[in-house]
C-alpha positions in Angstrom: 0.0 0.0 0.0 1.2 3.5 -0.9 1.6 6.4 1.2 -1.2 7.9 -0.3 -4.0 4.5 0.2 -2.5 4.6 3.9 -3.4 7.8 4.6 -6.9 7.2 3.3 -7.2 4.2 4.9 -6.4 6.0 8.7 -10.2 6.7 8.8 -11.1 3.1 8.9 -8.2 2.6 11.8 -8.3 2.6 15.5 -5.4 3.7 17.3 -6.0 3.2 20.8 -3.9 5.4 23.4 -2.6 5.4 27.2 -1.9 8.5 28.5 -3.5 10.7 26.0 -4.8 13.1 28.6 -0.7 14.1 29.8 1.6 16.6 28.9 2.8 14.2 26.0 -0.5 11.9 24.6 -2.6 15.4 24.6 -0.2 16.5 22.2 0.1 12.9 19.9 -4.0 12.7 20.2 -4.1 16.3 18.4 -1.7 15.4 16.4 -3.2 12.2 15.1 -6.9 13.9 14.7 -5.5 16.3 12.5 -4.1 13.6 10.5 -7.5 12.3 10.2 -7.0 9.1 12.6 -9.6 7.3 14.6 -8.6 7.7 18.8 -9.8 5.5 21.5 -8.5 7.3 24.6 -7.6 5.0 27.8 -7.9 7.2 30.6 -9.4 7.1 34.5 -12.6 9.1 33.1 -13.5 6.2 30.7 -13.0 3.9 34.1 -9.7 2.7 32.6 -6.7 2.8 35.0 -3.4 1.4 34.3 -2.7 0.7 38.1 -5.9 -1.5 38.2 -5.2 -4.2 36.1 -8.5 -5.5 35.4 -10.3 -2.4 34.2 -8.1 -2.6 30.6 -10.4 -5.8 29.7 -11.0 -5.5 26.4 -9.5 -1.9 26.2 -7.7 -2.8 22.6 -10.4 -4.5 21.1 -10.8 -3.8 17.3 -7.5 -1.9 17.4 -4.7 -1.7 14.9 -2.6 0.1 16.8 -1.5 0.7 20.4 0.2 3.8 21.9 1.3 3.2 25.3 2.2 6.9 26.6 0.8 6.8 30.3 3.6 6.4 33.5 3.7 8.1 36.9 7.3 9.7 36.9 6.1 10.5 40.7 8.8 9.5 43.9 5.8 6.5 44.9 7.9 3.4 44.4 4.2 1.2 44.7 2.3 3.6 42.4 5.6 3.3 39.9 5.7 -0.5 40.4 1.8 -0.7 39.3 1.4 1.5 36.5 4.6 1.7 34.9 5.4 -2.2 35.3 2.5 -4.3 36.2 -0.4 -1.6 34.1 2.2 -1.7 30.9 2.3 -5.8 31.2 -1.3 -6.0 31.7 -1.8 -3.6 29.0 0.7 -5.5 26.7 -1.1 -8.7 27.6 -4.5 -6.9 26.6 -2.7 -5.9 23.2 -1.6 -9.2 22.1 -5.0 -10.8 22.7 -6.7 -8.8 21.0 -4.2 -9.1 17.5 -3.1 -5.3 17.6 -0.6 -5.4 15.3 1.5 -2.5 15.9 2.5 -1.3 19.4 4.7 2.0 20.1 5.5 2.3 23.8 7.3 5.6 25.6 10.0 5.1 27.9 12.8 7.6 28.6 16.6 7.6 28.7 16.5 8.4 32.2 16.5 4.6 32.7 20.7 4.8 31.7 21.1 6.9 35.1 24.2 8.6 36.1 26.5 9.4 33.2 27.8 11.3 31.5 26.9 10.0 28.4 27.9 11.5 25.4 26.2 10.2 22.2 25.6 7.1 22.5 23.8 4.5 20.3 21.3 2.4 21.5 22.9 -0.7 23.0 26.6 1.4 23.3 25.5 2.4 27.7 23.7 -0.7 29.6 20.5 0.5 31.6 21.7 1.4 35.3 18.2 3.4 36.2 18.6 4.9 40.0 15.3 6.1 40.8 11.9 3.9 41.4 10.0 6.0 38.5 13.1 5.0 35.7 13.7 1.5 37.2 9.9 0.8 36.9 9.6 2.3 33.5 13.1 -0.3 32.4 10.7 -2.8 33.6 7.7 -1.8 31.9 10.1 -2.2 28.5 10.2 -6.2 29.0 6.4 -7.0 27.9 6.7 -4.6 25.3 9.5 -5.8 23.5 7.9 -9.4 24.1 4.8 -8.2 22.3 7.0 -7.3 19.0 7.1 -3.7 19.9 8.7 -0.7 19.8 10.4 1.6 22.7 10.8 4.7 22.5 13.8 6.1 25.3 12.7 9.8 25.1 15.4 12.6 26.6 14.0 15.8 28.2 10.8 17.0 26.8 9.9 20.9 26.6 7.0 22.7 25.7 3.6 24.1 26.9 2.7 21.8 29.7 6.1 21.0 30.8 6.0 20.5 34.7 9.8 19.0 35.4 12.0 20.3 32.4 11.9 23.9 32.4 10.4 24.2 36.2 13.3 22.1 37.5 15.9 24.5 35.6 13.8 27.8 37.2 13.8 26.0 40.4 17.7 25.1 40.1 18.4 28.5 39.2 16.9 30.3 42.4 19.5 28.3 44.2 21.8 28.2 41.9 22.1 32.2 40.5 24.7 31.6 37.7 26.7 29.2 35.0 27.1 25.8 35.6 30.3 24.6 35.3 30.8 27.0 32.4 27.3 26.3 30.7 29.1 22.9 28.9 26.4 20.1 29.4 25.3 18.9 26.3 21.6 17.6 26.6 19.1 15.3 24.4 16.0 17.6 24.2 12.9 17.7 22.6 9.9 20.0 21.7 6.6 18.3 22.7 4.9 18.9 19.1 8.1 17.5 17.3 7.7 14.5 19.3 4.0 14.5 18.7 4.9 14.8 15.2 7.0 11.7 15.3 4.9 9.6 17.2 2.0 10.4 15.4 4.0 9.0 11.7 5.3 6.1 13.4 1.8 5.2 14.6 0.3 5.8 11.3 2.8 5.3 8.5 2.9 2.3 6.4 6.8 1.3 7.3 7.4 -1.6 9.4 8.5 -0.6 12.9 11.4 -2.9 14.3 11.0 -4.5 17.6 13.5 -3.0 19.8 14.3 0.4 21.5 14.9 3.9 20.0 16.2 6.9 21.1 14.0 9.9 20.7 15.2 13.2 21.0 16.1 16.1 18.5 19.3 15.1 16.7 21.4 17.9 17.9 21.8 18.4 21.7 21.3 21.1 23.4 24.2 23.1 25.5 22.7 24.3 29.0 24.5 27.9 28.8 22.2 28.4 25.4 19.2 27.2 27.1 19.6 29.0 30.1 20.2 32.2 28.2 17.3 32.1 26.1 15.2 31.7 29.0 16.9 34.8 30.5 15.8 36.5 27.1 12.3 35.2 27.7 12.2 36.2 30.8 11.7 33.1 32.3 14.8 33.6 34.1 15.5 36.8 36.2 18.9 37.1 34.4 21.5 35.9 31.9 23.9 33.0 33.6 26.7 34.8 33.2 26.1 38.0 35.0 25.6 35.8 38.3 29.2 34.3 38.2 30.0 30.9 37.4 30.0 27.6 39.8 31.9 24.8 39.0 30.7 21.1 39.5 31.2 21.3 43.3 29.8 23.9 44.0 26.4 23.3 42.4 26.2 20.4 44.2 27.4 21.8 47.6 24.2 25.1 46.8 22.0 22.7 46.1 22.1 20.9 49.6 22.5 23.8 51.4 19.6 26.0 49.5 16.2 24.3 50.1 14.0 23.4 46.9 12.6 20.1 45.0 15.4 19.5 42.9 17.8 16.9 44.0 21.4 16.4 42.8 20.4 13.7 40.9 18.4 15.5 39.0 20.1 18.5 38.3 23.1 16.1 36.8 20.2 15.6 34.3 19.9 19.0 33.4 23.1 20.4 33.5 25.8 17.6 32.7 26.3 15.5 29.0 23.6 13.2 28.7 22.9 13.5 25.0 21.8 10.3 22.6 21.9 9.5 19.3 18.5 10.2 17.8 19.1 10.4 14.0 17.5 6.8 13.1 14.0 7.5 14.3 13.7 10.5 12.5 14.3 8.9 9.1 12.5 6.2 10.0 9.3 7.7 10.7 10.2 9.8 7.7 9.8 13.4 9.0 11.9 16.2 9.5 12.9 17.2 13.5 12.2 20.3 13.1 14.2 23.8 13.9 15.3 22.5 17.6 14.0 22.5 21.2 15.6 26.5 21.3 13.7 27.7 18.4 10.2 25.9 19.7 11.0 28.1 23.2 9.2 31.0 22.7 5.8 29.2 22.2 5.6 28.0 25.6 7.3 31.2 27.3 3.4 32.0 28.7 3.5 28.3 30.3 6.6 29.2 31.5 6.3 31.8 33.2 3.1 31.1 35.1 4.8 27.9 36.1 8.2 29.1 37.2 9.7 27.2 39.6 6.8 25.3 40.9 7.1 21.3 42.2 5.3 19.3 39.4 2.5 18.3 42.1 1.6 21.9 42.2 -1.7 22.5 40.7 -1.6 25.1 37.3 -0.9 28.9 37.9 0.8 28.7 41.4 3.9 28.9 40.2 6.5 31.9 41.2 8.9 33.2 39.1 12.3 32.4 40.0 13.1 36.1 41.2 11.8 37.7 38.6 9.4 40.9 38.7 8.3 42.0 41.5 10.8 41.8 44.2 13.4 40.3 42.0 16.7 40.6 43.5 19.6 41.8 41.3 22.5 38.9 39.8 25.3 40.6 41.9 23.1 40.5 44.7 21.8 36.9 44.3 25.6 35.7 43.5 26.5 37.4 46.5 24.5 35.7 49.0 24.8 32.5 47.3 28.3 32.5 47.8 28.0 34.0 51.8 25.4 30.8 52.3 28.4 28.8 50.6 31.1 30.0 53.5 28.6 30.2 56.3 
C-alpha cells in the first residue's frame, strides 16, 4: 500500500492510546486527529486505570494500533511499580489478545542513570536506572519488547505543559544564580509537538516498525549555557547566567544541599551535565523532519513558563512563582553574592 491509500485508509483505523490526557498523549492525540485518525483514549474518566489491572479488559479491542504513553514519573515506588510495570504488562497482555498489530510504547533515557553519556547509540551504555519512576519504566520495557514492539527512550521534553524540564531549571536556578560549570552540558532535548509529530507517523505510516528500542530526542543536543540564556531572554529567568558568576561542578552540588528546593542532585546532573543520545535513526524512519530545535520551539511556551516558574510538578496550574523575577526580583550581583556567603557560612 502507498503512502497515499495509507493515509486514506487512517479513517477506517483505530489507534487506541494510554496516557493521551498528559503533557505528551494530549499532544500525539491532536496530532493524530489532524491527520485524520480514529482515537480510542484509555484514561481514569473512561473507568480505565493502568494501576488497576482488570479495568483494561477489552480496552484494545478492534485496534490496529496501540500507543502506550501513560507512567507516573512521581517519587511513589508502589504507584511506579503498578502502572509503569504491572499496568504496561497487563496492558501489553490486553494488546496481544486482541491481535493489535502494531505497538509504540514511551519510555525515557533516564533509565541509563548517572552518566555522562555522550552520544551514544542504543545498546553502546547498559540501563543502570537509579530512581523507582526509571527503574519501573526499564521494567515496563520487558512485555513490550515481548509483544513485538517498539520503545521509544525519550530525553528531556519541553513545551507548553512541561512540569519538570523547564520548572526544574527555574527551580535550580533560584539556588543556583549563575553558570554551571561553564554552561558545557550537552543535553538530548525535545519540543513536545516535534515528538507529537514523530509519534504520530510512526503510529500511522505504512513502514514496518522494528521490535526494539529507539532513542527519541532532536538530533542535535542542546548546551545548557544556550538554554539558560534564552530563558533569561524570555524572561523566564530573572537574568543571563553569566552576570551571576560561574560555579563549578562542586559547588552546584554543595548550593543545592544547602539552599532548600525540589530538585535533588540527581536531577540536576540531568539538566546540567552530558547526557545526550543519538537520535538520528528515528527520524528517518518515521520519515519526518525534526524540526528547527528544542531553542527555536521556546518561545511558544514562554506563557506556560512563566506562570509555572519554579513550581514542584504536584503543584496545581498557575501557582507557580517566578524564580526572582518581577516584583521583588533581587539583582544577579546581589543573588551571587548571597549564594556564595550561604556557601562560606
Amino acid at each position: 500500500m502507498g503512502s497515499a491509500e495509507w493515509s486514506r485508509a487512517l479513517g477506517g483505523t483505530m489507534i487506541v492510546v494510554s496516557g493521551g490526557t498528559g503533557f505528551v498523549g494530549s499532544a500525539v492525540v491532536r496530532q493524530l486527529r489532524a491527520d485524520g485518525a480514529q482515537v480510542r483514549l484509555l484514561s481514569r474518566g473512561e473507568g480505565v486505570d493502568l494501576g488497576v489491572p482488570q479495568s483494561l479488559r477489552g480496552a484494545c479491542e478492534g485496534a490496529r494500533t496501540l500507543l502506550s504513553l501513560a507512567s507516573y514519573v512521581g517519587p511513589d515506588a508502589q504507584r511506579c511499580r503498578a502502572v509503569n510495570d504491572r499496568g504496561t504488562r497487563a496492558l501489553m497482555s490486553e494488546a496481544r489478545r486482541a491481535g493489535v498489530h502494531r505497538i509504540i510504547h514511551l519510555s525515557t533515557c533516564a533509565v541509563y542513570g548517572a552518566g555522562p553519556h555522550r552520544g551514544p547509540e542504543v545498546g553502546e551504555v547498559r540501563p543502570a536506572p537509579v530512581s523507582p519512576a526509571s527503574r519501573s519504566r526499564l521494567a515496563g520495557e520487558s512485555p513490550v519488547l515481548a509483544a513485538g514492539g517498539t520503545v521509544l527512550r525519550a530525553g528531556l521534553v519541553t513545551g507548553a505543559g512541561d512540569r519538570w524540564v523547564v520548572p526544574a531549571l527555574v527551580d535550580s536556578f533560584r539556588r543556583l544564580p549563575g553558570s554551571w560549570a561553564g554552561g558545557r552540558g550537552l543535553t538530548s532535548y525535545v519540543d513536545v509537538g516535534d515528538l507529537a509529530r514523530l509519534v504520530a507517523a510512526l503510529a500511522t505510516g505504512p513502514r514496518v516498525l522494528p521490535a526494539g528500542v529507539l532513542h527519541v530526542s532532536h538530533p542535535e543536543p542542546v548546551r545548557n549555557g544556550e538554554l539558560m540564556t534564552a530563558l533569561a531572554r524570555h524572561g523566564v529567568l530573572p537574568h543571563d547566567p553569566a552576570e551571576g558568576g560561574d560555579f563549578d561542578w562542586q559547588e552546584c552540588l554543595t548550593g543545592l544541599a544547602q539552599r532548600p528546593g525540589w530538585v535533588s542532585p540527581r536531577q540536576f546532573a540531568l539538566l546540567a551535565d552530558d547526557m545526550w543520545y543519538r537520535s538520528e535513526a528515528v527520524w528517518q524512519l518515521a520519515g519526518v523532519r525534526p524540526g528547527p530545535g528544542p531553542l527555536r520551539r521556546l518561545a511558544d511556551a514562554v506563557p506556560w513558563y512563566r506562570i509555572r516558574g519554579g513550581a514542584h510538578p504536584d503543584a496545581p496550574a498557575g501557582t507557580g512563582a517566578l524564580a526572582g523575577a518581577g516584583a521583588g526580583a533581587v539583582p544577579a550581583a546581589a543573588a551571587a553574592a548571597a549564594y556564595g556567603a550561604r556557601l562560606v557560612a
